[in-house]
N, C-alpha and C positions, 0 to 999 in steps of 0.2 A: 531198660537201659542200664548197662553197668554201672556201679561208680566209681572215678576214677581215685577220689578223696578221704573219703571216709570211712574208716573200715565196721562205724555200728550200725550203718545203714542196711536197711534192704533193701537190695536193688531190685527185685520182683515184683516189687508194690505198682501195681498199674492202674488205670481205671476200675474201679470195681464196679463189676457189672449187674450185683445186685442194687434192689431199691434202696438209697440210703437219706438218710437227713440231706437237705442241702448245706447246710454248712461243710459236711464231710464231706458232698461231691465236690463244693467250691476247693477245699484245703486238699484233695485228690487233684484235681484241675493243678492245682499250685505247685505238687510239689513234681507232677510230670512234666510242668514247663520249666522245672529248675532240672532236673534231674537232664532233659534234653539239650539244656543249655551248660549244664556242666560238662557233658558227654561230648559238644560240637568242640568245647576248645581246651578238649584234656592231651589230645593226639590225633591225627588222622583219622579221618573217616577208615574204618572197616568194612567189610563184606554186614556183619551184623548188624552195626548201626545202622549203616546204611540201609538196610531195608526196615528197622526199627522206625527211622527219621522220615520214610515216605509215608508210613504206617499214623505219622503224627503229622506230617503234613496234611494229609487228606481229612483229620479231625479234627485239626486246629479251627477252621473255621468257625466249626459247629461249637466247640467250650466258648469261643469268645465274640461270638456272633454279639451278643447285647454290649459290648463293651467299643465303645466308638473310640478307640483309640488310635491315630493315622499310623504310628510306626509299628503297631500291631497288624494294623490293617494290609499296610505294603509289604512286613514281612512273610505274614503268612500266603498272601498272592503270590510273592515272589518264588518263596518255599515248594509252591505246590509245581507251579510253571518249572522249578527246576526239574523236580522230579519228572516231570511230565516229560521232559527233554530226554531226560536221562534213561529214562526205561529205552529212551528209540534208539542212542546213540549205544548202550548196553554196559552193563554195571561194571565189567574190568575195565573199558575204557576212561572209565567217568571216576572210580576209586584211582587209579594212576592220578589222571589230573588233580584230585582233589587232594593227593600226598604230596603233589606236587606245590600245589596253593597253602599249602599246611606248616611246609618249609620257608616257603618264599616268603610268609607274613610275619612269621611266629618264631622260624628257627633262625632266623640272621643269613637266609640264603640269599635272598634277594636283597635289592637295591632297598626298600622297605621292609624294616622289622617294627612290628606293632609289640610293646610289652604285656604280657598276659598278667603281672605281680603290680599291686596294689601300690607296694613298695615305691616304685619307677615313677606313679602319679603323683606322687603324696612326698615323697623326702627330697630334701636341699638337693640337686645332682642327680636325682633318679636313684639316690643308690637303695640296695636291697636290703634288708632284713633292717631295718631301722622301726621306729618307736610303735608305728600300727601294726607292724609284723608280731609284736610282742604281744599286743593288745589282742590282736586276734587269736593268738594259741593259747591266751589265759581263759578266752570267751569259752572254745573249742571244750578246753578243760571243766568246765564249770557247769555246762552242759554233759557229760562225760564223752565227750567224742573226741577222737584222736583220727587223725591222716593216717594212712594204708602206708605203713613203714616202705613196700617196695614202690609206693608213686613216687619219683624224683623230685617232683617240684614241693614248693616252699608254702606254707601254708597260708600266704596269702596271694596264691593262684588263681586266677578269675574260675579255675573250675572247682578247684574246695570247695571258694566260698560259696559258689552253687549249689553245690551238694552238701554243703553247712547249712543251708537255708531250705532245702529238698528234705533233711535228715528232721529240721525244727518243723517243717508241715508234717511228716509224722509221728511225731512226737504229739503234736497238739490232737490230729486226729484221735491216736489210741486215748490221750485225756478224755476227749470227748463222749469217743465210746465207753468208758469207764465211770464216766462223770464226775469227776474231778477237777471241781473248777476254778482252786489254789492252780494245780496244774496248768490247766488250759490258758487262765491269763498271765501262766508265769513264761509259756511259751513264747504265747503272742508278742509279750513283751522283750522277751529277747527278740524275736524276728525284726519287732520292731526298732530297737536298738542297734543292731545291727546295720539291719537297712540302712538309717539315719548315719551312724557312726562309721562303715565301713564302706558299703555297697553303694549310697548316691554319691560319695566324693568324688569319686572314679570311673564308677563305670559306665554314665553318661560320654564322658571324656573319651572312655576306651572304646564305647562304640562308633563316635565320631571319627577317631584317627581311622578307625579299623576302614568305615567309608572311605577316608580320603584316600588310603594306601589302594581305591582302586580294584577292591578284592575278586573275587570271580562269582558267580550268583548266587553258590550255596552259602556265602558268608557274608554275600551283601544281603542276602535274609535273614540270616541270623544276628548280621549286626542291628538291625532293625527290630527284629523281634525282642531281642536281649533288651535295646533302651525303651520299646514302648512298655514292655512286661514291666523293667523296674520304676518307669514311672507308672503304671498301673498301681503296682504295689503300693509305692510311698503313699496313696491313697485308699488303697483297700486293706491295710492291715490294721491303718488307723479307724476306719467304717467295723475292724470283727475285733476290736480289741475294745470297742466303743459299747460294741453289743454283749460284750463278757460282763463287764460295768454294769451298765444296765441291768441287765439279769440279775447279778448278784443286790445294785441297791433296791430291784422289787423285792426277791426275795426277803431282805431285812424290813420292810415296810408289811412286809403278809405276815410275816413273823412276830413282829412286837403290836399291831393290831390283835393276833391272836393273842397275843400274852397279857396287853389289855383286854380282854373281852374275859379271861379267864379269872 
């Protein structure tokens, strides 16, 4: 799935389908559910996505099978039964409508416009580029990653910050594989700060409105999967940021026994 945000990202990164640690499939798992949820609300569905996003429909299941989460549960039901519709009714038909639904929610065509900027939740008035906006391009920075100069939108775009948080799951991965684990929990830690700081303020919020405006099925799954993923998160980053911890204070406990004994 391309990205629409971030121009250090690789967008090639998919499931890798060699054997790998579980944590890496977990933090692969992670970073294709942001990576798909940054791609549903950067623009219109395309011809690509579009057959990328059935491709994730039919696997979502199976990543998130042990995790009993309801708005996970209903999104990816709903996901699948879309597409299932959609191969019958035939993909120009169904991409038309969906640029149609793309405008009417997002672009100010319709009688409901849902805001996609962080900005519009969070400041006095809705207005845009105010104090979290700032906060978040200093983050962006500091991590080295920067917005894809030709994307228009404002870098606190509900799809950036997806692929700001798709960009930090690999980032931790290559730590992993490296084994570098100053790295690895400086990752986590930002995800986690984030999350906390940026991404629950809002985007519970934003998926709620995105329901009531009524949406058409591809986005009433996605608004679904978006709020039960990020509340999945709020609780699973703090369970791998827990076990980085862990690891490192055994580590220091085998270490300085060794050093007594010596």
């Amino acid at each position: 799935m391309d990205n629409p945000g971030i121009v250090s990202s690789k967008m090639n990164q998919q499931l890798n389908e060699l054997s790998t640690p579980p944590v890496i499939d977990l933090n692969q798992y992670r970073e294709t559910v942001y990576l798909f949820l940054s791609r549903s609300f950067s623009r219109e569905v395309d011809p690509v996505f579009f057959d990328q996003a059935s491709k994730f429909a039919d696997s979502f299941e199976e990543i998130f099978t042990n995790f009993k989460e309801t708005h996970l549960i209903t999104g990816g039901q709903l996901l699948k039964s879309f597409f299932r519709e959609a191969h019958l009714k035939g993909k120009e038909t169904v991409l038309q409508d969906l640029a149609e639904d793309y405008a009417f929610l997002f672009l100010g065509v319709g009688r409901e416009n849902v805001s996609l900027c962080e900005s519009a939740y969070r400041s006095e008035g809705g207005l845009l580029f105010q104090d979290s906006y700032f906060d978040i391009v200093k983050r962006y920075g500091d991590t080295g990653v920067t917005k894809r100069q030709d994307y228009p939108e404002p870098e606190d775009h509900l799809s950036v910050e997806m692929a700001y948080m798709a960009r930090l799951c690999r980032l931790t991965i290559t730590s992993i594989l490296a084994e570098k684990n100053g790295d690895i929990r400086r990752y986590y830690t930002c995800q986690k700060n984030f999350l906390h700081d940026h991404v629950i303020p809002w985007v519970p919020t934003f998926s709620e409105s995105l329901l009531k405006a009524d949406p058409s099925p591809f986005y009433t799954a996605v608004a679904h999967l978006l709020k039960g993923f990020i509340h999945l998160e709020e609780e699973l980053i703090d369970s791998l940021l827990s076990e980085v911890v862990t690891r490192r204070d055994s580590r220091k406990k085998r270490s300085n026994r060794g050093k007594e004994r010596g």
